[in-house]
RODO-2510 file (C-alpha; in nm, 4 decimals, decimal comma):
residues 139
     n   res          X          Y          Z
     1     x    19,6463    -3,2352    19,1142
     2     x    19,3962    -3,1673    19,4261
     3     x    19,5198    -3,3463    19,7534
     4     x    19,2665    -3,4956    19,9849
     5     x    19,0870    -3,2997    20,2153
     6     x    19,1986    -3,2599    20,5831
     7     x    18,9763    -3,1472    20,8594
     8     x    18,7532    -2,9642    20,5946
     9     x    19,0266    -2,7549    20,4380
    10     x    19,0806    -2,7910    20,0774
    11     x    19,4646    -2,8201    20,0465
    12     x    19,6495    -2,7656    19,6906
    13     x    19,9819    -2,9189    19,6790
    14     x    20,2548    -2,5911    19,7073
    15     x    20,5388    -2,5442    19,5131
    16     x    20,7839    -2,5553    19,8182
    17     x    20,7162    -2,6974    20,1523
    18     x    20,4389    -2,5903    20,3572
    19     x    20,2468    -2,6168    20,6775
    20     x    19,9223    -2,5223    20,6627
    21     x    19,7647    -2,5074    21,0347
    22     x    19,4031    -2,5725    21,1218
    23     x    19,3317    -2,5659    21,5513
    24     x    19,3583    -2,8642    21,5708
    25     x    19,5220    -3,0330    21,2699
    26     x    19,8930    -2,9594    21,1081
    27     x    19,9308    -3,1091    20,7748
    28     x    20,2712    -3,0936    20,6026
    29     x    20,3119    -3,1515    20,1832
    30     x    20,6115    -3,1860    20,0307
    31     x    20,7458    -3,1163    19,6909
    32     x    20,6645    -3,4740    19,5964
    33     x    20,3262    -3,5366    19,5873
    34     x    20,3975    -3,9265    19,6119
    35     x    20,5360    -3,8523    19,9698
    36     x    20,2519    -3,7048    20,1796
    37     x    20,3200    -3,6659    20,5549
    38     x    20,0592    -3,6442    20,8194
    39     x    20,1169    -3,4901    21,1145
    40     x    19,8509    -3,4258    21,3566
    41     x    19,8134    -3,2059    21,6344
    42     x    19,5391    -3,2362    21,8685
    43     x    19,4307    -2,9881    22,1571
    44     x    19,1176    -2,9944    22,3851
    45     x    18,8396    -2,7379    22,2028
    46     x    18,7796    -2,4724    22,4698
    47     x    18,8133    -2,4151    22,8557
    48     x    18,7854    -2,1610    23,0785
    49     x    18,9871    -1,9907    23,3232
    50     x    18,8937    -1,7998    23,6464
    51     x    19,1052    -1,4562    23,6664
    52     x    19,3502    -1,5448    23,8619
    53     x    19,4089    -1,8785    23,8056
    54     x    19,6643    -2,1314    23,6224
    55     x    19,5840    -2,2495    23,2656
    56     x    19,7688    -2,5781    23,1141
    57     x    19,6384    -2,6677    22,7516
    58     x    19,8412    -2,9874    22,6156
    59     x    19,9002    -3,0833    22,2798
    60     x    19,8879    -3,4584    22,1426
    61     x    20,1001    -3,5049    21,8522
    62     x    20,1512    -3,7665    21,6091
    63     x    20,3039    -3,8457    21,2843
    64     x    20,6229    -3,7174    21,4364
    65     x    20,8611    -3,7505    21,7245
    66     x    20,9267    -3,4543    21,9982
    67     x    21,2966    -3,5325    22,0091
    68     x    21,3052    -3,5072    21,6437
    69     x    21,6082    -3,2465    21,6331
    70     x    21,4079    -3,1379    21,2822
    71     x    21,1039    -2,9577    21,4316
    72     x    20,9996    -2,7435    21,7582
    73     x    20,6640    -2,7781    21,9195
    74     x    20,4997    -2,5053    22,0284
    75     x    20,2406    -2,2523    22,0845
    76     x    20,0816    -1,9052    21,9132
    77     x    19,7343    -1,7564    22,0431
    78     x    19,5467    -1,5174    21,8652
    79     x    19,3384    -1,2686    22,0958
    80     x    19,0173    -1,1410    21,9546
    81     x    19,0633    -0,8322    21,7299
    82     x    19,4775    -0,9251    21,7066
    83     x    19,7231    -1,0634    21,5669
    84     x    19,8401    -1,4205    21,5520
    85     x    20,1293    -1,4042    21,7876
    86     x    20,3980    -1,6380    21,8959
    87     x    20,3929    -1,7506    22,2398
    88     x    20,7170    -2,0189    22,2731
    89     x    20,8085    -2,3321    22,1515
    90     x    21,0082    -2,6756    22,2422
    91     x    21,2374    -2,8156    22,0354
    92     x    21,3408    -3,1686    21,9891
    93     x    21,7210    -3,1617    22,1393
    94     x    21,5334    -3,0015    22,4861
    95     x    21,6046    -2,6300    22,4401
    96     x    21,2708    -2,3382    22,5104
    97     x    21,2404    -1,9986    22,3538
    98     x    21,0102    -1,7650    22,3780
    99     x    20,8644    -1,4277    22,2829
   100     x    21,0643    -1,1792    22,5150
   101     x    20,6843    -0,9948    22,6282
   102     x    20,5374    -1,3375    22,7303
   103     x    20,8282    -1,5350    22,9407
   104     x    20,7371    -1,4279    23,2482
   105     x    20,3782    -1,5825    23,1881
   106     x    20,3810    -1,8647    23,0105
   107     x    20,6123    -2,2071    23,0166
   108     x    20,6348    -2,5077    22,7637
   109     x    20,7023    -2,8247    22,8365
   110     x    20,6998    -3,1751    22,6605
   111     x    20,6506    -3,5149    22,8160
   112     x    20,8435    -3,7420    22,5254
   113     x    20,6505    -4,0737    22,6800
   114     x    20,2986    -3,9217    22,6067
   115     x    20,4215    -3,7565    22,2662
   116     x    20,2382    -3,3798    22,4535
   117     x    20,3620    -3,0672    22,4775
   118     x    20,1798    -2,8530    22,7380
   119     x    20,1794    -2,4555    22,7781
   120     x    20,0823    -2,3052    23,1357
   121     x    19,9977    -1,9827    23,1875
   122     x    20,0446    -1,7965    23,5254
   123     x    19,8063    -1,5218    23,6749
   124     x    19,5675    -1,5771    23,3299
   125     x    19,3709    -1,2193    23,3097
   126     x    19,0423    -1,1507    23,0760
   127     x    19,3010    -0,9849    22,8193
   128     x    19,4355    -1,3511    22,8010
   129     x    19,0962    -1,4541    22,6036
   130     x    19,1924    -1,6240    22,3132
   131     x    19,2578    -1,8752    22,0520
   132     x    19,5377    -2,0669    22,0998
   133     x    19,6781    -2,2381    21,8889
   134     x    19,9469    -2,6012    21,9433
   135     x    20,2074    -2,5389    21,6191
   136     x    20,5361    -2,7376    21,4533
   137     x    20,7408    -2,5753    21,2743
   138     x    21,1307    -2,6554    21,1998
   139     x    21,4156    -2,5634    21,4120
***
């Protein structure tokens, strides 16, 4: 059985649970195809960033509540030539992590009211040129 598309990616339904990311969109499947979740994640397209400067993307999600103790918000980029690579992550009982080379740099935070998560980035550089990406994943 084909699922329905979702933001123009073909999905197939998996033999165990999967999330299958898109930039903008998450979309979750379970083993039952009669229970299809939806979970969307929505982040502004592109910006730019003087040298220098502060970036703050936020995240929009739906489908799915941040103090969910289930999942952790968060983010991965994906600089041009590399790697996808995990930046950090909030997860629904408060708690942060993240990847040991990028504390210093980046921060995530989550306003529970506005259902966003937002990562800021101190001292961005030109190496910081990426795709980033806004992620769930469980906890």
């Amino acid at each position: 059985m084909v699922l329905p598309e979702a933001s123009g990616l073909l999905l197939l339904p998996p033999i165990s649970p999967y999330s299958y990311f898109h930039p903008k969109v998450i979309v979750t499947f379970s083993d039952l195809v009669s229970e299809v979740l939806t979970v969307e994640l929505t982040q502004p397209a592109s910006m730019v960033v003087t040298p220098g400067q502060v970036m703050s993307l936020t995240c929009t999600v739906s489908g799915y509540s941040l103090t969910d103790s289930s999942y952790c918000t968060g983010w991965i980029w994906q600089p041009a030539g590399k790697d996808l690579e995990w930046i950090g992550e909030i997860c629904g009982d408060g708690n942060a992590y993240y990847s040991d080379k990028l504390k210093s740099r980046f921060a995530v935070s989550r306003d529970t009211y506005s259902s966003t998560v937002t990562l800021r980035g101190q001292n961005m550089q030109m190496g910081d040129t990426a795709v980033y990406y806004c992620t769930r994943q469980p906890q």
